[in-house]
RODO-2510 file (C-alpha; in nm, 4 decimals, decimal comma):
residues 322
     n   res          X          Y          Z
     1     x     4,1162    -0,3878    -1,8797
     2     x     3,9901    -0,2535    -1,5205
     3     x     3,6308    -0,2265    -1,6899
     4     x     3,6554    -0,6045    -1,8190
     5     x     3,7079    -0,6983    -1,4855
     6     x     3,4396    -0,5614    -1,3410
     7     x     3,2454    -0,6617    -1,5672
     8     x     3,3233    -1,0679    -1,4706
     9     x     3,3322    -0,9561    -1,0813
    10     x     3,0318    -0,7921    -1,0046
    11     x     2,8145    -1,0242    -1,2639
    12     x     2,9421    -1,3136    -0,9752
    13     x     2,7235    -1,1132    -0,7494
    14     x     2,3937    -1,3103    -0,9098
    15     x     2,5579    -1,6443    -0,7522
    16     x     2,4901    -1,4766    -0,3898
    17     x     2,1125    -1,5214    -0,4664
    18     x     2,1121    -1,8721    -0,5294
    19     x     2,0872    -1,8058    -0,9537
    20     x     1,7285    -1,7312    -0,8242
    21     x     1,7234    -1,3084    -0,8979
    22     x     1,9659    -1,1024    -1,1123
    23     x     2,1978    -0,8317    -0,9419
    24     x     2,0308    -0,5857    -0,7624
    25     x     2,1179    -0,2338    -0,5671
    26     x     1,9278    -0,2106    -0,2728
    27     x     1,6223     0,0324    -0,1504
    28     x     1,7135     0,3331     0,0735
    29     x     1,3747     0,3329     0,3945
    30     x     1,5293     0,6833     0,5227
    31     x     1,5365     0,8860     0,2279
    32     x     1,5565     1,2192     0,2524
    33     x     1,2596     1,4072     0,0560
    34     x     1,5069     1,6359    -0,1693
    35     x     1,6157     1,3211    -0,3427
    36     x     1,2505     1,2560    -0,4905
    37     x     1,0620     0,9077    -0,4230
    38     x     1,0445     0,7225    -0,7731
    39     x     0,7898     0,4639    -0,5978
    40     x     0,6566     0,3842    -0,2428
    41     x     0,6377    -0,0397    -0,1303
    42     x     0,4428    -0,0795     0,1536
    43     x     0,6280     0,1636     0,4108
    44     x     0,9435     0,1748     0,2238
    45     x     1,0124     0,4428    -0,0653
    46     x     1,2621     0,4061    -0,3546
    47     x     1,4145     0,7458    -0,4819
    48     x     1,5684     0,8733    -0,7730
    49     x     1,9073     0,8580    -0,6478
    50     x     1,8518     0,4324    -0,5898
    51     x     1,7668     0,4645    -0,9275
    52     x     2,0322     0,6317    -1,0415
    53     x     2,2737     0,4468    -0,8113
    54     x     2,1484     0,0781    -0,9716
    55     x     2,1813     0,2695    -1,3187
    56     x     2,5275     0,3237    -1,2257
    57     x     2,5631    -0,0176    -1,1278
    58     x     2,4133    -0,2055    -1,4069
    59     x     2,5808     0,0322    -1,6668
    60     x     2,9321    -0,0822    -1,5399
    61     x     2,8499    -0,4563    -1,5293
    62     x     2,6790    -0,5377    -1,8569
    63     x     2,8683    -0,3691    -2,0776
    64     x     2,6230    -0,1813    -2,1846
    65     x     2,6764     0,1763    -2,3627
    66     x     2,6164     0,4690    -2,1403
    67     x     2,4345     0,6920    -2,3595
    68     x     2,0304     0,8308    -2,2814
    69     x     1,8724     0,5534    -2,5395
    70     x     1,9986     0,2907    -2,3311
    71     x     1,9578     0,4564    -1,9907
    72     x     1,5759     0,5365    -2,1256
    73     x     1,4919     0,1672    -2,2054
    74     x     1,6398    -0,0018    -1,8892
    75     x     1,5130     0,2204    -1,6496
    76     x     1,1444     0,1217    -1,5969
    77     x     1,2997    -0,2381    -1,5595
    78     x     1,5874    -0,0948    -1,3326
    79     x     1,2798     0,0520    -1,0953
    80     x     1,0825    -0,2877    -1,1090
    81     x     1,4240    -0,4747    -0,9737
    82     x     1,4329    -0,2270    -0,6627
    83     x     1,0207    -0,3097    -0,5801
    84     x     1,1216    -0,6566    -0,6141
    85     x     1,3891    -0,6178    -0,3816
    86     x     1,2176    -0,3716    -0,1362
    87     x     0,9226    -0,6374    -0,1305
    88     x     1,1886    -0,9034    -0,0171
    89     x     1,3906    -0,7393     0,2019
    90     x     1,0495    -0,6490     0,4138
    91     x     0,9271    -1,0172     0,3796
    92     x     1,2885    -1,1097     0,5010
    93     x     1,2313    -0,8416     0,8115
    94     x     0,9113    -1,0097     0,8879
    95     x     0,9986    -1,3631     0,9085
    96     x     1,3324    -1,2306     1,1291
    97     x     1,5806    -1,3191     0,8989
    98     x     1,9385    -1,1001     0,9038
    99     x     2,2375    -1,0485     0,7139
   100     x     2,5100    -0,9786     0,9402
   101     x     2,7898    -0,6918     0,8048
   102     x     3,0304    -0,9950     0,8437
   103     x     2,8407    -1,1907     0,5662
   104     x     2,8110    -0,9417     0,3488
   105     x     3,2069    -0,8110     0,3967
   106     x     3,2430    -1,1760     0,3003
   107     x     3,0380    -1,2206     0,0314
   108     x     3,1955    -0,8843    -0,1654
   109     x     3,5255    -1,0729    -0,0653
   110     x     3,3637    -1,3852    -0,2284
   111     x     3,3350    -1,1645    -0,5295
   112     x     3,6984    -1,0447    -0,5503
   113     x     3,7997    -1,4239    -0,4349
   114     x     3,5898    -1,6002    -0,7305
   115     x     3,7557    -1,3427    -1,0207
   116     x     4,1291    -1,3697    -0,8476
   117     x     4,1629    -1,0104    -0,7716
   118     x     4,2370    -0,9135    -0,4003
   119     x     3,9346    -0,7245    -0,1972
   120     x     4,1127    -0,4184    -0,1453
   121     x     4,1866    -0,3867    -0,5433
   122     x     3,8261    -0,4760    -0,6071
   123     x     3,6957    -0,2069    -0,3593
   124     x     3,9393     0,0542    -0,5589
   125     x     3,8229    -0,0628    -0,9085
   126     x     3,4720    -0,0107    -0,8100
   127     x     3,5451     0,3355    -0,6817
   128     x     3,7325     0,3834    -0,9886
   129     x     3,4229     0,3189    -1,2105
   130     x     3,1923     0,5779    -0,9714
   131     x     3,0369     0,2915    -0,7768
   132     x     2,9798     0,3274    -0,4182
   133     x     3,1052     0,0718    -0,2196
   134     x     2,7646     0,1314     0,0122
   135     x     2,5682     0,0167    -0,3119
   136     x     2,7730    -0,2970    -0,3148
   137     x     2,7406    -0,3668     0,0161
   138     x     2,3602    -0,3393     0,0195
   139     x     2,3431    -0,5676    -0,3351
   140     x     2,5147    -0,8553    -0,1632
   141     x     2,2771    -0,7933     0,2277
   142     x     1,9736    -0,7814    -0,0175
   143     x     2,0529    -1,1521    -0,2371
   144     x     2,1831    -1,2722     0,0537
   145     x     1,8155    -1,2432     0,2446
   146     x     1,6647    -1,3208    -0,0239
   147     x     1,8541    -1,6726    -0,0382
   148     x     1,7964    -1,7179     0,3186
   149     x     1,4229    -1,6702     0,2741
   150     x     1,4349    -1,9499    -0,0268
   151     x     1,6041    -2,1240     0,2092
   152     x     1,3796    -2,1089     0,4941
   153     x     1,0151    -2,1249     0,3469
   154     x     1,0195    -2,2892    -0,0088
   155     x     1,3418    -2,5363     0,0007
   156     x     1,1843    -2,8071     0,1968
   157     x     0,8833    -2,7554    -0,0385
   158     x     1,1007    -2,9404    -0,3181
   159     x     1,1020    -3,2591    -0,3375
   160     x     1,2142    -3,4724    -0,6341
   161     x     1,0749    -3,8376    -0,6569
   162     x     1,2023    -4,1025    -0,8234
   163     x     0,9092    -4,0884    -1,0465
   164     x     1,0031    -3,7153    -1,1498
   165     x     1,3575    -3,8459    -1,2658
   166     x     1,2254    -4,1318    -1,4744
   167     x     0,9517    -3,9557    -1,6610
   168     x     1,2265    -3,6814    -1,7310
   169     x     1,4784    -3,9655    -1,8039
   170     x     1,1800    -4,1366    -2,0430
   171     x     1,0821    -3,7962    -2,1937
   172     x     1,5053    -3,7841    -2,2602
   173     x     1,5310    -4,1500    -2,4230
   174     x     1,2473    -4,0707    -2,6340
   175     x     1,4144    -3,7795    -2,8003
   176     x     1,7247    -3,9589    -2,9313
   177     x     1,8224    -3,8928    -3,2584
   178     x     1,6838    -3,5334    -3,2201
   179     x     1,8581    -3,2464    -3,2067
   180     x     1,9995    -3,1187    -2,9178
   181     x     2,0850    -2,7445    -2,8226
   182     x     2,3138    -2,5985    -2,5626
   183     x     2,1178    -2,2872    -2,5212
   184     x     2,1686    -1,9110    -2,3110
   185     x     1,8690    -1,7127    -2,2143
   186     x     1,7746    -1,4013    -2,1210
   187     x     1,4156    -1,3677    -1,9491
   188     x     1,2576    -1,0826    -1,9042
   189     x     0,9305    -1,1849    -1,7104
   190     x     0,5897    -1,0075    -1,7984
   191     x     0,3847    -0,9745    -1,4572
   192     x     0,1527    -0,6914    -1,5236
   193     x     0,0050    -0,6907    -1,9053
   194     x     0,0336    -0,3057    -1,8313
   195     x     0,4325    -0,3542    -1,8495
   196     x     0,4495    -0,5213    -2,1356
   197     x     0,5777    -0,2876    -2,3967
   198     x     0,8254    -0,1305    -2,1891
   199     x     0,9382    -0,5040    -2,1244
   200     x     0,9564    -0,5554    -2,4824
   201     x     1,1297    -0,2363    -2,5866
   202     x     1,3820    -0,3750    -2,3310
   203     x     1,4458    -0,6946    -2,4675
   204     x     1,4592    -0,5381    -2,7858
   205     x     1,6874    -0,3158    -2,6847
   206     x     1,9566    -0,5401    -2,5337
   207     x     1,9737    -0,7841    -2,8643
   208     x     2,0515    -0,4753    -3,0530
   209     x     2,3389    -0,4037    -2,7976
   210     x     2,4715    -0,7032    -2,8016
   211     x     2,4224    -0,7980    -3,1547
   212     x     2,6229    -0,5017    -3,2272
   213     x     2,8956    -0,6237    -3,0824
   214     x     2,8658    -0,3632    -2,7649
   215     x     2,7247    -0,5544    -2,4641
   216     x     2,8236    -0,9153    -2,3951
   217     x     2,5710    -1,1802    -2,3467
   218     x     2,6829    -1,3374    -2,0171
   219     x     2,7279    -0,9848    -1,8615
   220     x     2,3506    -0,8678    -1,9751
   221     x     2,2095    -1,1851    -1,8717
   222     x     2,4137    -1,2090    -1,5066
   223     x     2,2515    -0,8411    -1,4749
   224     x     1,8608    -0,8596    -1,6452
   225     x     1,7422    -1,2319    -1,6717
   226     x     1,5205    -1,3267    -1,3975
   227     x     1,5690    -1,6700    -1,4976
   228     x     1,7756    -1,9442    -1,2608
   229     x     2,0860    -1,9482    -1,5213
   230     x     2,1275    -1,6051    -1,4550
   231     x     2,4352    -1,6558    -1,2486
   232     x     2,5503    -1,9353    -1,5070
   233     x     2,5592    -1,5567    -1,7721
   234     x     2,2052    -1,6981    -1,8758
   235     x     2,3609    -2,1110    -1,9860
   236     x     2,0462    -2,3431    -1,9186
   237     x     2,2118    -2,6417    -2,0600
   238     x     2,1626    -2,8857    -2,2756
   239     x     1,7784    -2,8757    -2,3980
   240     x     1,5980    -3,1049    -2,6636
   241     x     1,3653    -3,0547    -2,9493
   242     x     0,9716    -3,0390    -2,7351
   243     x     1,1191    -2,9321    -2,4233
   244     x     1,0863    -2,5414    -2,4286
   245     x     0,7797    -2,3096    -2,4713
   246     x     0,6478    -2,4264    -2,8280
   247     x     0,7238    -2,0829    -2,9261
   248     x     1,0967    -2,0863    -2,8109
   249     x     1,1098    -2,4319    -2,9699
   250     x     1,0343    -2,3386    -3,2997
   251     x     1,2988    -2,0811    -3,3332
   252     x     1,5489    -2,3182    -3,2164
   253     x     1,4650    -2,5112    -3,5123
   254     x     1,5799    -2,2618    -3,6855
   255     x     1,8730    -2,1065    -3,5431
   256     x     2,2615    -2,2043    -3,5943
   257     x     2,5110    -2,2166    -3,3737
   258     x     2,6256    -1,9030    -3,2574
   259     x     2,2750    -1,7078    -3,3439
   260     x     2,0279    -1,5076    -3,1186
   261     x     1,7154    -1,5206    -3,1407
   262     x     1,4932    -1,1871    -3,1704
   263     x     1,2930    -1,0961    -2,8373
   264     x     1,0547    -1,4703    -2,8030
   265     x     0,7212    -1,4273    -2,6266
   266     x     0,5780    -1,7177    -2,3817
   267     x     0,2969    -1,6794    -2,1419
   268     x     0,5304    -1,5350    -1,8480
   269     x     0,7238    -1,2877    -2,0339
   270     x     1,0101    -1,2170    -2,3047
   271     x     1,3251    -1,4840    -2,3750
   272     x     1,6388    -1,4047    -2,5996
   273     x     1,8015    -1,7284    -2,6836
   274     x     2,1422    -1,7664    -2,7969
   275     x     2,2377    -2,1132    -2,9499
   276     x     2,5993    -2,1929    -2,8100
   277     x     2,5620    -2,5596    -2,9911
   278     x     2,4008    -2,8152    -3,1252
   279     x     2,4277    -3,1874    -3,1404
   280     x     2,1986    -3,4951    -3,2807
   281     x     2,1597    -3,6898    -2,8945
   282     x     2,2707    -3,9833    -2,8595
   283     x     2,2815    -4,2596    -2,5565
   284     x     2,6145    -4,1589    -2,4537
   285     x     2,4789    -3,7924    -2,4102
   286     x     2,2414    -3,9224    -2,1307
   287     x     2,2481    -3,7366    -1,7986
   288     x     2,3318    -3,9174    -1,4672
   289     x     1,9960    -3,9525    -1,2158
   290     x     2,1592    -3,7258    -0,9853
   291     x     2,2046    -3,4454    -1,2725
   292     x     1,8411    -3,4821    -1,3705
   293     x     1,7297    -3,4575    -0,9998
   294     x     1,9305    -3,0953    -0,9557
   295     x     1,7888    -2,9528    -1,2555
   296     x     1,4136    -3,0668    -1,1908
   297     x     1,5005    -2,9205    -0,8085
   298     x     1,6298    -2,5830    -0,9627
   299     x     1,3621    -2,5700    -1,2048
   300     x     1,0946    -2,6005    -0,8833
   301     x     1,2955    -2,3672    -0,6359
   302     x     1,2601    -2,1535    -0,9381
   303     x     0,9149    -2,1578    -1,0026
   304     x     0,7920    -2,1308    -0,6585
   305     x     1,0392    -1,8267    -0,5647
   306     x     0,8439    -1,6727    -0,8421
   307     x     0,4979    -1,7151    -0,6859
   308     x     0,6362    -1,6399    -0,3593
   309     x     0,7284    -1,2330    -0,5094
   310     x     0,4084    -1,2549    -0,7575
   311     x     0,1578    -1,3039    -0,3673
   312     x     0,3936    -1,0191    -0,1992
   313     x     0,3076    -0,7447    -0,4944
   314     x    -0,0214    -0,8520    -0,4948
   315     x    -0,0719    -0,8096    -0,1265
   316     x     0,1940    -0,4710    -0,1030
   317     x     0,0613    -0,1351    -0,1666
   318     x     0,3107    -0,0531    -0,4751
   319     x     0,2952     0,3524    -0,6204
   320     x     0,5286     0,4335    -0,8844
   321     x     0,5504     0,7623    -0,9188
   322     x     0,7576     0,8143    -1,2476
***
């Protein structure tokens, strides 16, 4: 019971970041050099023990099974999550953004809030399950600049016009009588072609786990999709036939409700779908203006925020050293 609720509490920590980044432990600056440096960013260095730490972390959230095939697969993409986060905690520093220790005491007590258990419990489960309440503190400072950098630099970028919502309304109209899919996903991005079988062995790695029966798909997806519906456990909505990556549309063609797709892969990187229904649309399934304009908006934020990490690595000096 005590690991189930974990599980639901710190998977909540992906809402701190806006949906925009999955959960992720923080980089040590002042490491000490008996600990080992798994990678260097710029002047920062990442060690074995943040590794280890986030392993720790992610192992006790997602469900997953602690064994050294598991550990193995997710920990090349456990040590691209701390560069990513390194890379915006500096860009965070240089633009003078802070996280005060009052917003991040109340954004772990957001946590506890959201899931109904009280902050000192949560602070004794996590304890319980080996989790340092440091590496929780520095999860929730790192989204939490993150989110303010979104905020400050790419959210007045987005703009949704009038003539956005009607060609996505139009585009919507056209596909009545279609079918319809309320879909989950998982996405693993592919940013350096050099990454992309240890990407792949990932993905295939967590349908196996959860296939199985072992992992569940919310939790892995709060924890590893670097998608926007990570904090939603990976739900994009409502999606219609033509919409979707002609590669991800084709399995969904063929999928049932309640199946998962095998590891899918689009131009940017690796998607697991899972097909939570499906539906012929209709005009009474029409979304409202408004609903259109929030998910063109988070689609944007989404895809900029992207860009934005993509020009940091390839202006950082990155060494990985494992």
């Amino acid at each position: 019971m005590m690991k189930t609720r974990i599980l639901a509490a710190v998977a909540v920590l992906a809402v701190l970041g806006g949906g925009l980044m999955s959960a992720a432990a923080p980089v040590a600056y002042a490491a000490s050099a008996q600990e080992g440096i798994a990678a260097v960013v710029n002047q920062g260095v990442i060690t074995h023990s943040d590794v280890n730490e986030r392993m720790r972390l992610v192992m006790a959230s997602s469900g997953l099974p602690n064994n050294d095939d598991v550990r193995t697969k997710i920990r090349p993409q456990i040590l691209n999550m701390l560069i990513d986060e390194a890379l915006q905690l500096q860009e965070a520093k240089r633009l003078d953004i802070e996280v005060t220790p009052e917003e991040v005491e109340s954004g772990i007590d957001m946590v506890a809030q959201n899931n109904k258990i009280d902050p000192a419990t949560f602070r004794k489960m996590l304890a319980g399950s080996g989790i340092k309440m440091s590496t929780m503190a520095d999860q929730v400072r790192s989204q939490m600049a993150w989110g303010k950098v979104i905020q400050k630099k790419l959210r007045p970028k987005v703009n949704v016009s009038e003539t956005d919502i009607d060609a996505r309304l139009n585009f919507i109209q056209s596909s009545a009588g279609k079918m319809q899919y309320l879909v989950g996903e998982i996405f693993l991005p592919v940013d350096n072609p050099a990454e992309d079988g240890s990407v792949r062995q990932l993905a295939q790695k967590l349908t196996a786990e959860i296939a199985a029966g072992k992992a569940p798909f919310p939790q892995v997806a709060a924890q590893f999709s670097q998608g926007p519906s990570a904090a939603r456990g990976g739900d994009i909505g409502w999606v219609q036939e033509g919409q979707l990556p002609e590669a991800l549309d084709q399995a969904l063609a063929t999928m049932k409700e309640g199946d998962m797709s095998q590891p899918l892969r689009s131009l940017t990187g690796y998607h697991i779908l899972l097909v939570r229904s499906k539906r012929t649309l209709s005009a009474d399934d029409l979304p409202s203006r408004d609903d259109i304009a929030q998910k063109i908006g988070t689609e944007t934020l989404d895809r900029l925020q992207r860009r934005y990490l993509l020009d940091l690595k390839s202006e950082a000096f990155i060494e990985r050293r494992v």
